[in-house]
Residue frames as a rotation matrix with the C-alpha (Angstrom) as fourth column:
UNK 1
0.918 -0.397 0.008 121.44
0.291 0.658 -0.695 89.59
0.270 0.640 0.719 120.97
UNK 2
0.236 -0.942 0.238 124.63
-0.444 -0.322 -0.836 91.77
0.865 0.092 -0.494 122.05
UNK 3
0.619 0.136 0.773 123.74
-0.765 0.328 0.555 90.50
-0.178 -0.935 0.307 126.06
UNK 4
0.885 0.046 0.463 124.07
-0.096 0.992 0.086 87.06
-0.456 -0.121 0.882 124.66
UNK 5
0.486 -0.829 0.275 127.66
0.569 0.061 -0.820 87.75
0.664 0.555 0.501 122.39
UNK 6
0.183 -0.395 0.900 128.71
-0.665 -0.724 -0.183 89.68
0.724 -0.565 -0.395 125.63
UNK 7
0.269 -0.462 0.845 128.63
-0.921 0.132 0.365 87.35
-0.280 -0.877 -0.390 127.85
UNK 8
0.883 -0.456 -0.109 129.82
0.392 0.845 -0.364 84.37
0.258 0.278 0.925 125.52
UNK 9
0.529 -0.715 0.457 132.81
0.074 -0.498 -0.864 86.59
0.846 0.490 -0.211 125.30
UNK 10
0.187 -0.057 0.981 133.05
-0.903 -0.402 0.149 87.34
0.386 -0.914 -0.127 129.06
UNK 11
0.874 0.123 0.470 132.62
-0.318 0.876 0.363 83.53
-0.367 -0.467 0.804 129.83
UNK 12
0.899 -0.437 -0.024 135.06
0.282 0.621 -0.731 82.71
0.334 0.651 0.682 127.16
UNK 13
0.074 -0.908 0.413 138.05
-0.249 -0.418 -0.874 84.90
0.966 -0.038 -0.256 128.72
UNK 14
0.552 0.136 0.823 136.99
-0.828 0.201 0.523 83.58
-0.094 -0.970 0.223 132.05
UNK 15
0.923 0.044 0.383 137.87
0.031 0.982 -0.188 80.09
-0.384 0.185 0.904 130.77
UNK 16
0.534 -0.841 0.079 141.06
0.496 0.236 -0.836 80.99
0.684 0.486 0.544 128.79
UNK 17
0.364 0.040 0.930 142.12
-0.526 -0.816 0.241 82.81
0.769 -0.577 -0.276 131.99
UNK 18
0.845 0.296 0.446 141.53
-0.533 0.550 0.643 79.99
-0.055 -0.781 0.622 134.37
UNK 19
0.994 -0.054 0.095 143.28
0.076 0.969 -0.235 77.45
-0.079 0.241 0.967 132.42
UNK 20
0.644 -0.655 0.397 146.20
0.316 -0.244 -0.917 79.55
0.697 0.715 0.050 131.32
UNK 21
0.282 -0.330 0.901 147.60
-0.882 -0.459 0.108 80.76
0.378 -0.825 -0.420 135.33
UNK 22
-0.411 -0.663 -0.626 150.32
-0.141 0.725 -0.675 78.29
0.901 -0.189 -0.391 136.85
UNK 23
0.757 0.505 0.414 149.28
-0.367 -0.196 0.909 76.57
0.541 -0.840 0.037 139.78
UNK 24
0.328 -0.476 0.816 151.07
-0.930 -0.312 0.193 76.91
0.162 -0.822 -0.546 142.83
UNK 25
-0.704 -0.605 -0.372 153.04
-0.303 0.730 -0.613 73.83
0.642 -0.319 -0.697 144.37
UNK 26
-0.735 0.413 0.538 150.72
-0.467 0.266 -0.843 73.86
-0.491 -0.871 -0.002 147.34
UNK 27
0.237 0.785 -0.572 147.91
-0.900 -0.043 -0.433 73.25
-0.365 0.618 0.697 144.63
UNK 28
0.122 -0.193 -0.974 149.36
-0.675 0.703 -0.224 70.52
0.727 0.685 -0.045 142.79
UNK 29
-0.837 -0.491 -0.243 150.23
-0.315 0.795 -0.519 68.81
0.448 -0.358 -0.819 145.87
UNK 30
-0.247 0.887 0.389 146.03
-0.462 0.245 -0.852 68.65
-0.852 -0.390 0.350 146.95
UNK 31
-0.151 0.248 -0.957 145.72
-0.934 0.281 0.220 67.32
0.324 0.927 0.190 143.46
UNK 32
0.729 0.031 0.684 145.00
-0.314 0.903 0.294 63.74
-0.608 -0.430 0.668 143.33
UNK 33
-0.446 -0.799 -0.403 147.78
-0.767 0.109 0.632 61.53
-0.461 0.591 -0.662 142.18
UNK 34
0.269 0.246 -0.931 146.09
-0.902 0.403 -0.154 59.34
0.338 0.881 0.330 139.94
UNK 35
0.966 0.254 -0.038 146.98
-0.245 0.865 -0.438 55.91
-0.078 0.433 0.898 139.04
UNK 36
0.384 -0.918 0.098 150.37
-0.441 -0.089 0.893 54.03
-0.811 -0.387 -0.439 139.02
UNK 37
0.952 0.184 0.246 152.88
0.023 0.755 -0.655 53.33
-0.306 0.629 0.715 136.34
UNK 38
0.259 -0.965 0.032 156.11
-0.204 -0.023 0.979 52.42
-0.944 -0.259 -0.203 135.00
UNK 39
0.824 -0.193 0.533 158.10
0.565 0.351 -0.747 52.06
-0.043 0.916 0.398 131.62
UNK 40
-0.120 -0.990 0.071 161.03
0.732 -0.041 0.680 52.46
-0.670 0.134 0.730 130.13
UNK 41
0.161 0.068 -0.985 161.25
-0.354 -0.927 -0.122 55.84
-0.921 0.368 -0.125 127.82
UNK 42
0.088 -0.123 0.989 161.36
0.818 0.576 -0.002 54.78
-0.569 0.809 0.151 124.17
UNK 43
-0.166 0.123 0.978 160.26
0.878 -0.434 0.203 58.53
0.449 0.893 -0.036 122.34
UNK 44
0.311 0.800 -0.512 159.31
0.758 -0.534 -0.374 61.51
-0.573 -0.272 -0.773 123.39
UNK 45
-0.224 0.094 0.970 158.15
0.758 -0.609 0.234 64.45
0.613 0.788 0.065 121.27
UNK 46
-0.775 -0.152 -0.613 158.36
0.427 -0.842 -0.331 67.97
-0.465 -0.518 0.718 122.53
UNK 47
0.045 0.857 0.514 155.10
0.998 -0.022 -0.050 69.50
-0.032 0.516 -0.856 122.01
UNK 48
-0.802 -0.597 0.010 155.60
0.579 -0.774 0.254 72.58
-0.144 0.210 0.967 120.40
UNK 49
-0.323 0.868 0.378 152.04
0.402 -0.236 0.885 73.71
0.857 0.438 -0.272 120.29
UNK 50
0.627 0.738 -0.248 150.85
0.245 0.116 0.963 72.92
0.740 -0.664 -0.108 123.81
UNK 51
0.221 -0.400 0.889 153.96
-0.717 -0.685 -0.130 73.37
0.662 -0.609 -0.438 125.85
UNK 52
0.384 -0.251 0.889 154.53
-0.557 0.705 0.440 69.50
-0.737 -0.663 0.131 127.29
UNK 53
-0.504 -0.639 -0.581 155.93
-0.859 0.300 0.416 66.51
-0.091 0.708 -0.700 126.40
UNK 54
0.643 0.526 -0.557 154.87
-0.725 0.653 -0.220 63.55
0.248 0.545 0.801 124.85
UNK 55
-0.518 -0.826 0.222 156.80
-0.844 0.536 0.025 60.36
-0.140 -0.175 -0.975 125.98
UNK 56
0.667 0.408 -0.624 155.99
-0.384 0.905 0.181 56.61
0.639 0.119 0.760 124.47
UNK 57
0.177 0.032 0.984 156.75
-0.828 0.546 0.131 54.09
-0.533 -0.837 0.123 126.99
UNK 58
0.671 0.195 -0.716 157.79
-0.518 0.814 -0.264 50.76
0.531 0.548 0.647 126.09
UNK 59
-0.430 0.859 -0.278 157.14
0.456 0.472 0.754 48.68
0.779 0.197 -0.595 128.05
UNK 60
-0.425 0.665 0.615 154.39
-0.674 -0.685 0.275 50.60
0.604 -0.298 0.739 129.88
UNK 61
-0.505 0.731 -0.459 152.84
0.651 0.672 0.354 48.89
0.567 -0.120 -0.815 132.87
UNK 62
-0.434 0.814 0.386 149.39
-0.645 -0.580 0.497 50.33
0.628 -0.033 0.777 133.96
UNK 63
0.480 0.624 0.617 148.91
-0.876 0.376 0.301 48.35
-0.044 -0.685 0.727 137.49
UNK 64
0.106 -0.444 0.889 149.52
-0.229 0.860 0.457 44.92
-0.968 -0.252 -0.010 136.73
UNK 65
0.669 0.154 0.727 148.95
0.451 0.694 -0.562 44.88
-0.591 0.704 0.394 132.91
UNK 66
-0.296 -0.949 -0.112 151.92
0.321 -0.209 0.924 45.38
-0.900 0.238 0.366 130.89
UNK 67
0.816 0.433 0.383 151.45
0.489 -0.164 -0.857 47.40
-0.308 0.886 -0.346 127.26
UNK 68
-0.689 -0.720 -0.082 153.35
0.622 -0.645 0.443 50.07
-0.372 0.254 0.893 125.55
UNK 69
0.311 0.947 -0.083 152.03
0.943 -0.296 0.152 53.51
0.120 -0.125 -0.985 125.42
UNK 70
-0.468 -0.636 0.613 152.51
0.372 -0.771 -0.516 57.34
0.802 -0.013 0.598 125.48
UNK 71
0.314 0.476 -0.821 151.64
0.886 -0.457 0.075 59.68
-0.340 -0.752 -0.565 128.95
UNK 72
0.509 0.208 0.835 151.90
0.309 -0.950 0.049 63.74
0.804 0.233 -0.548 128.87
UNK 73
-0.157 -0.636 -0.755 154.32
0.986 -0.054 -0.159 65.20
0.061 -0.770 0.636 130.85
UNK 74
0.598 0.480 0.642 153.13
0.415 -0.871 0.264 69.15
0.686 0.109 -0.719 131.63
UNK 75
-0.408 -0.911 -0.054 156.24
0.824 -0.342 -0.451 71.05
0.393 -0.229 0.891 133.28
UNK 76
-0.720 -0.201 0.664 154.50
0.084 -0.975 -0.205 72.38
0.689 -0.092 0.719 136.08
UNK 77
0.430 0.789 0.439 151.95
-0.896 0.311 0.317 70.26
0.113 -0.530 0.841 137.09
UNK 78
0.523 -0.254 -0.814 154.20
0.170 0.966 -0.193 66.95
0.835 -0.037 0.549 136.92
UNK 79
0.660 -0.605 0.445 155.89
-0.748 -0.473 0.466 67.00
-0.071 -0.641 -0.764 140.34
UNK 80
0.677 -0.565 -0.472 159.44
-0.341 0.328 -0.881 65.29
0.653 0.757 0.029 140.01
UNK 81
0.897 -0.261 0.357 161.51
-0.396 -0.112 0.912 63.19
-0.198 -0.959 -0.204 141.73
UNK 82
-0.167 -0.872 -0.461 165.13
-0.846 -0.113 0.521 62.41
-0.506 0.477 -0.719 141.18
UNK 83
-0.077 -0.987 -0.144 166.88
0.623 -0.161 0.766 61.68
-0.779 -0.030 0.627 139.21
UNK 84
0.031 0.236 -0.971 165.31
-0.004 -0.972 -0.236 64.28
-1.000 0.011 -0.029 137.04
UNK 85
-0.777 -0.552 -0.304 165.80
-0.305 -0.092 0.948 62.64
-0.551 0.829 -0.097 133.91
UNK 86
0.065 0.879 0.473 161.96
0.117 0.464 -0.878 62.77
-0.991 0.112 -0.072 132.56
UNK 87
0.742 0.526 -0.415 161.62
-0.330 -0.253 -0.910 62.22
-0.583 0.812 -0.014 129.36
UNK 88
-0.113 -0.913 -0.391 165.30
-0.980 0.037 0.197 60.67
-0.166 0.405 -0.899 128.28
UNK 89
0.541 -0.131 -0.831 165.32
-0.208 0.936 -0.284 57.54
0.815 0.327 0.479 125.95
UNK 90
-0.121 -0.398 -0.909 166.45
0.005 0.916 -0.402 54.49
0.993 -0.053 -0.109 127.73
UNK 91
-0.801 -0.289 0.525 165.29
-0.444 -0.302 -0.843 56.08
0.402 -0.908 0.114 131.54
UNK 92
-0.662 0.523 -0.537 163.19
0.711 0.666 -0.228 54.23
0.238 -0.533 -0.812 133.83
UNK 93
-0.679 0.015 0.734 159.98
-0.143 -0.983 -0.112 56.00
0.720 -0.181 0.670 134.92
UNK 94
-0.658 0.301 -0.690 157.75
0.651 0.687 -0.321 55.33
0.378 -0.661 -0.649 138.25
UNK 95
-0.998 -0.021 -0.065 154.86
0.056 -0.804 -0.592 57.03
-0.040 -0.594 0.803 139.21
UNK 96
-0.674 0.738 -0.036 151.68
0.378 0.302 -0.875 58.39
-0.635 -0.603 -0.483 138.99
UNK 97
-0.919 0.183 0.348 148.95
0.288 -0.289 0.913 59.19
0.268 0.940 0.213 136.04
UNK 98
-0.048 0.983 -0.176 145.56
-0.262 -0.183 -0.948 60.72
-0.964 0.001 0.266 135.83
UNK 99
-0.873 0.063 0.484 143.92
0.423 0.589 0.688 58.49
-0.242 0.805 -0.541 132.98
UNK 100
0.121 0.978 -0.167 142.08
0.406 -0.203 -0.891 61.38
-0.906 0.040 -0.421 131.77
UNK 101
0.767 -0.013 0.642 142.18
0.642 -0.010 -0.767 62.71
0.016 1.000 0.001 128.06
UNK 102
0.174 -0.860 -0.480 145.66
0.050 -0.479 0.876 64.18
-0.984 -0.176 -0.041 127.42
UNK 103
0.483 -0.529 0.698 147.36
0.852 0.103 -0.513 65.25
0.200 0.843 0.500 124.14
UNK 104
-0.226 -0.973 0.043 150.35
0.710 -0.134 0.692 66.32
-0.667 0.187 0.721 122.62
UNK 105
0.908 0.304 -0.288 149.59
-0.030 -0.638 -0.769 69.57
-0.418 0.707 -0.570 120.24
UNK 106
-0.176 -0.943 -0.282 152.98
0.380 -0.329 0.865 70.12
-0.908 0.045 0.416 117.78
UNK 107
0.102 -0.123 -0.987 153.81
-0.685 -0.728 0.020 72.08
-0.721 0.675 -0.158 115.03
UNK 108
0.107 -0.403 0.909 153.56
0.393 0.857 0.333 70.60
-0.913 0.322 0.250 111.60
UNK 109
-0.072 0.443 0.893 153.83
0.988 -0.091 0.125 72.22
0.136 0.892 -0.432 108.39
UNK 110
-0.428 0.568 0.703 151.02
0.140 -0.726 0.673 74.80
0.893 0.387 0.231 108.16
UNK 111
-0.015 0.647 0.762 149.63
-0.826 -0.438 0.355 73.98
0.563 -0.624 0.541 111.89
UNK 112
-0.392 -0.487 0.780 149.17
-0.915 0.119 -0.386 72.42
0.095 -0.865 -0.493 114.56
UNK 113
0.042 0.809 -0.587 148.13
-0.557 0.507 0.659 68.72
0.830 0.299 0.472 114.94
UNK 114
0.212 0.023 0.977 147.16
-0.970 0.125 0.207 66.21
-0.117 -0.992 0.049 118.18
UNK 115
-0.366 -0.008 -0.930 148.25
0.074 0.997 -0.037 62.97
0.927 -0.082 -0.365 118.91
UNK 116
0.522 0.518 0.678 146.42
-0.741 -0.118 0.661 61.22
0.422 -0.847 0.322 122.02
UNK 117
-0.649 -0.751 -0.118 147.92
-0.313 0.405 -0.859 59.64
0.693 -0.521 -0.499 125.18
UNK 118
-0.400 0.609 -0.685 146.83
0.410 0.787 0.460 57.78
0.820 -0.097 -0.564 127.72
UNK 119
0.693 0.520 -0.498 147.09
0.683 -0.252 0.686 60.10
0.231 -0.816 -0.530 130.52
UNK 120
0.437 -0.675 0.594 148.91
-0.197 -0.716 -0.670 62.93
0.878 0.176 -0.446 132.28
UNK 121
-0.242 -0.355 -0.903 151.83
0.832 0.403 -0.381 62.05
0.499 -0.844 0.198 134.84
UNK 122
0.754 0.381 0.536 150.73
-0.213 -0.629 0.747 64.03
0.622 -0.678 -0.393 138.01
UNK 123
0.573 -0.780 0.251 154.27
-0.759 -0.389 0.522 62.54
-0.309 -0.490 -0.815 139.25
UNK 124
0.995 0.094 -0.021 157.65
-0.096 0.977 -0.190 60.70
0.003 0.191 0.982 138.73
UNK 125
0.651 -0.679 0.339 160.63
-0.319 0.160 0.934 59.62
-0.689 -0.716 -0.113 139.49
UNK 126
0.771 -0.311 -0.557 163.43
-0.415 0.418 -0.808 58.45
0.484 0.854 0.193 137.26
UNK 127
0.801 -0.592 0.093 166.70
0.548 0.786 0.286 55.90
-0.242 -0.178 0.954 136.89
């Protein structure tokens, strides 16, 4: 029984370990870039929990189909191009998403709560 609460433990700091070490530029650029989109900035919420931002879109297009929508910006893995203004009401944004589960974590209260997005930008440009 200790084996088995050893190496949960052992596995478990492996994992919060992994996740928690910045990756390198050279890294992010073998990433894949994902999916394209564009939108005008409407909100964004500084996630005070997780450490990114939250940005609603409006109007949000995903390919060809126009919507309105939030993405995850992650200051460190998003790679930027100019004009550097991610995340500022009324800026244009162009780029690229991975449409894979993303969320915002912030402070509320007593703790922390999630809102979900559609994806995380993996790059973008601004206006």
């Amino acid at each position: 029984m200790k084996k088995k609460k050893l190496l949960a433990i052992i596995v478990s700091l492996i994992l919060i370990v992994g996740v928690s070490l910045p990756i390198s530029s050279t890294q992010a650029a073998s990433l894949p870039l994902g999916l394209n989109f564009g939108g005008l900035v409407s909100l964004p919420l500084p996630c005070t929990c997780s450490g990114n931002l939250w940005i609603f879109f409006a109007p949000l297009w995903l390919g060809n189909v126009p919507s309105a929508g939030p993405l995850v910006y992650t200051p460190g893995l998003t790679i930027l191009y100019q004009n550097f203004k991610i995340g500022v009401p009324g800026a244009w944004h162009l780029g690229g998403y991975l449409p894979i589960p993303s969320a915002c974590r912030f402070y509320v209260l007593i703790g922390c709560i999630t809102i979900p997005a559609y994806g995380s930008i993996s790059f973008t440009g601004t206006s």
